[in-house]
C-alpha positions in Angstrom: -13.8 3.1 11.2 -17.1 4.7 10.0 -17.4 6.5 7.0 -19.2 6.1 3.6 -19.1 2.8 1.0 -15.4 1.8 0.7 -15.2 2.5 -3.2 -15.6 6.5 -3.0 -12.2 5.9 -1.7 -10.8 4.5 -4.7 -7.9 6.4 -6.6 -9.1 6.5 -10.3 -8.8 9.5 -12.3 -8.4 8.2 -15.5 -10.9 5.4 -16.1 -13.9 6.6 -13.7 -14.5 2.9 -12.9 -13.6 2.5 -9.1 -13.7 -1.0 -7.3 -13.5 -1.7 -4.0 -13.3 -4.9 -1.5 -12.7 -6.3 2.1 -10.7 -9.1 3.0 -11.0 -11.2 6.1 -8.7 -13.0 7.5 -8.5 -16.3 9.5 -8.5 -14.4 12.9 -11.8 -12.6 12.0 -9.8 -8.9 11.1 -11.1 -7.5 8.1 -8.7 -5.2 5.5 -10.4 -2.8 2.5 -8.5 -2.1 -0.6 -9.4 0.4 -3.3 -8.5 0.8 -6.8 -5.4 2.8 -6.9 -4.5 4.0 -10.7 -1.5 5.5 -12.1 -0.7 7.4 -14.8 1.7 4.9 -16.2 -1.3 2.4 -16.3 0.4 -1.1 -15.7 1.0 0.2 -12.1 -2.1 0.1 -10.9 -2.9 -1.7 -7.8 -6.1 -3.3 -8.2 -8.5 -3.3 -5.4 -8.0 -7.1 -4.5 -4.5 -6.8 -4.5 -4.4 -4.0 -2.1 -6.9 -5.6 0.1 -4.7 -9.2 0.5 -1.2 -7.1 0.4 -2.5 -4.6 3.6 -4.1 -7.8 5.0 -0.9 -9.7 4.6 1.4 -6.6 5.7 -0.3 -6.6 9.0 0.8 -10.2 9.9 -2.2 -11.9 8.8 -3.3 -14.8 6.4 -6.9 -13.7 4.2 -9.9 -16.2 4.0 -12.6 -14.3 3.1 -13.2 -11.4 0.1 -16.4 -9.2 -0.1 -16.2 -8.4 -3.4 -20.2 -6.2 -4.9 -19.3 -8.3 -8.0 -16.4 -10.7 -9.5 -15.1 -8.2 -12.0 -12.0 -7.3 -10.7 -8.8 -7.5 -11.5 -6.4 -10.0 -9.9 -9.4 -11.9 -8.3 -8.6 -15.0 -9.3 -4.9 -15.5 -9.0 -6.2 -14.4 -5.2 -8.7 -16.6 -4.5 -6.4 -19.5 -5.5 -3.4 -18.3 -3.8 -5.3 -18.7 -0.1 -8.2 -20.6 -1.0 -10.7 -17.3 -0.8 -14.4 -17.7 0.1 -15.6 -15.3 -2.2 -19.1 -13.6 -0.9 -21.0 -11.1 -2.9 -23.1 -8.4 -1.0 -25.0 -5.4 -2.2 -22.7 -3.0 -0.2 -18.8 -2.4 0.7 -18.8 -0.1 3.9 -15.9 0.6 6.4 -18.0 -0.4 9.4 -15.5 -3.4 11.3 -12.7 -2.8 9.2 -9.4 -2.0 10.8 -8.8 1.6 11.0 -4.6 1.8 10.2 -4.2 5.2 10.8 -1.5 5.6 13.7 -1.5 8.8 15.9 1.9 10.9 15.9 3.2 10.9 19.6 6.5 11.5 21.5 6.6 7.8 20.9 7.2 7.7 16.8 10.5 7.3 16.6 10.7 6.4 12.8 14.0 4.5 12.4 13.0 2.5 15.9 9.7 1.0 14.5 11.3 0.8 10.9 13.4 -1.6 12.4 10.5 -3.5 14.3 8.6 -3.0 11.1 10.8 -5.3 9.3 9.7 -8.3 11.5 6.6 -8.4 9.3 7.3 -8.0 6.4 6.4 -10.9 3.9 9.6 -12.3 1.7 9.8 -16.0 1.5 11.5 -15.4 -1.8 13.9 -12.7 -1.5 14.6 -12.2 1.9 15.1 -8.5 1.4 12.7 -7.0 3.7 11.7 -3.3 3.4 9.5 -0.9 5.7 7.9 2.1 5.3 6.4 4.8 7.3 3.8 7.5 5.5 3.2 10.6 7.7 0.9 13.3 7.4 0.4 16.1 9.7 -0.7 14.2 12.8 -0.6 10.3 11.7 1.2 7.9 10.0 0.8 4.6 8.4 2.7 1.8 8.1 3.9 -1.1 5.4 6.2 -3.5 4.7 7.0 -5.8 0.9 4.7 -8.5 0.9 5.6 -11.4 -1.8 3.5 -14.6 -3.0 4.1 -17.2 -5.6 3.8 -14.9 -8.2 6.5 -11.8 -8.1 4.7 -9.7 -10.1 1.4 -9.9 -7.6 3.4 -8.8 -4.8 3.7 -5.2 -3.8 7.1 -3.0 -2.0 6.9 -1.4 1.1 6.6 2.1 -0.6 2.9 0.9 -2.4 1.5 -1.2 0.5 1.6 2.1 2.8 -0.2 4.0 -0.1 -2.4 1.7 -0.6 -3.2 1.7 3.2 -3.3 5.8 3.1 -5.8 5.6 0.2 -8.1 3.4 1.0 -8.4 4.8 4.4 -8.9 8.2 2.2 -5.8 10.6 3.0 -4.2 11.8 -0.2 -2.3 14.6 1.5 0.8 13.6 2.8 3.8 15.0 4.2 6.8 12.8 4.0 7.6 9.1 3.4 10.3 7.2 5.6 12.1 4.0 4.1 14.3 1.3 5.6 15.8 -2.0 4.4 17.6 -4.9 7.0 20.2 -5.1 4.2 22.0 -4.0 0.7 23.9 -1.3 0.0 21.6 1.3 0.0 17.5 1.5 0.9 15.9 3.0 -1.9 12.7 2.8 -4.0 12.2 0.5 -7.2 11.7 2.5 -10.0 8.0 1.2 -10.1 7.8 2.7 -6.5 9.1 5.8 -7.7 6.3 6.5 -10.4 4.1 5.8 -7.9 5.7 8.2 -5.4 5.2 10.4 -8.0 1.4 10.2 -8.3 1.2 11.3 -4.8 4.3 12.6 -3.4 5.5 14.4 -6.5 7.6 17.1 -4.1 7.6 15.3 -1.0 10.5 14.8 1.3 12.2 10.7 1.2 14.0 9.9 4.0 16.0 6.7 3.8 17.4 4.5 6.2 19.9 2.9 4.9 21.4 -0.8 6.5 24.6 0.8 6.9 23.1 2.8 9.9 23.7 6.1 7.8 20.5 8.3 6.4 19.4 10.5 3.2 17.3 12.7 2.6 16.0 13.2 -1.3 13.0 15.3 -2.7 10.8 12.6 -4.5 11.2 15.2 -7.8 15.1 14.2 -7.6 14.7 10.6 -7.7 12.5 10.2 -10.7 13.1 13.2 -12.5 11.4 12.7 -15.7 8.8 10.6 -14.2 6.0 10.2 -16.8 2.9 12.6 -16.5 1.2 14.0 -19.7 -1.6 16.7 -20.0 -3.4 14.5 -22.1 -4.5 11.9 -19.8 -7.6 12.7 -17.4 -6.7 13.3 -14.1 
């Protein structure tokens, strides 16, 4: 993937500060994350967070972070959590990172690789894995929950695929697919929902639920009164 420094992909219409970084993992892939704000502003995925959650998602384990400077958010709890060389350089660009967009083909059978998806998801302390497919017009991306020692650092399903999506700059989006191994029913948090909001606000959600049976909502109907106010930039 070639395309311009990594942090003009960042999300952040209400602070005008975006970060941006690239993790590397032990088999030598490297994973960018962006700065992904949210109106209700303790949803936020911080760019190092999205970076290790992507990385993590996609079966592997970071090492590195190439960060331009150590002011972000979540960067320590990171770098202790896998032992993170931490290398500062002048410039972020996508040049040998991995380029997640996947092509729509006669192949993409959604539930099928929802179901294959699960395999990788990251739950040592739930064991509730969810997947998630994002499509646009002719791609998709995919994610999975990833979870680490500390809950609240981990991310669903629903916000690793944005994440991926975002960083790799698509905001325009035409559905989102969900499924979950088990519980009685597969649906988004209501964390995931706000955040659905942001960038789905009248999107179709299909979910796969683990009885084999399927729904399909608008993302409008699930959080109804999601929070949005006129007086916050955007």
């Amino acid at each position: 993937m070639t395309r311009n420094l990594i942090y003009t992909q960042a999300y952040t219409p209400y602070s005008n500060k975006p970060k941006a970084c690239v993790v590397e993992s032990r088999k030598g892939s490297s994973y960018a994350g962006v700065r992904i704000e949210n109106i209700s502003y303790p949803l936020t995925i911080p760019a190092v967070q999205a970076a290790c959650c992507i990385c993590l998602s996609e079966g592997q384990i970071p090492s590195k972070i190439y960060v331009q400077n150590k002011e972000l958010d979540q960067l320590d709890f990171w770098v202790q959590e896998f032992d993170l060389e931490v290398i500062v350089t002048d410039e972020l660009r996508f040049e040998n990172t991995e380029d997640l967009t996947l092509p729509i083909d006669t192949d993409t059978v959604p539930l099928s690789k929802l179901k294959i998806l699960l395999e990788k998801a990251v739950t040592p302390n739930s064991d509730f894995p969810v997947s998630a497919m994002l499509f646009t017009k002719t791609a998709y991306f995919e994610g999975v929950n990833v979870e680490v020692s500390d809950w609240t650092k981990g991310l669903c399903a629903e916000r690793v695929v944005i994440s991926k999506a975002i960083t790799a700059g698509i905001t325009e989006f035409e559905r989102l697919e969900i499924h979950t191994k088990k519980g009685e029913v597969s649906s988004p948090c209501g964390a995931c929902r706000q955040v659905i909001a942001e960038f789905l606000p009248y999107h179709d959600i299909i979910l796969h639920h683990a009885d084999g049976t399927t729904s399909e909502h608008l993302s409008i109907d699930l959080l109804p009164f999601n929070f949005k106010s006129t007086s916050l930039k955007k």
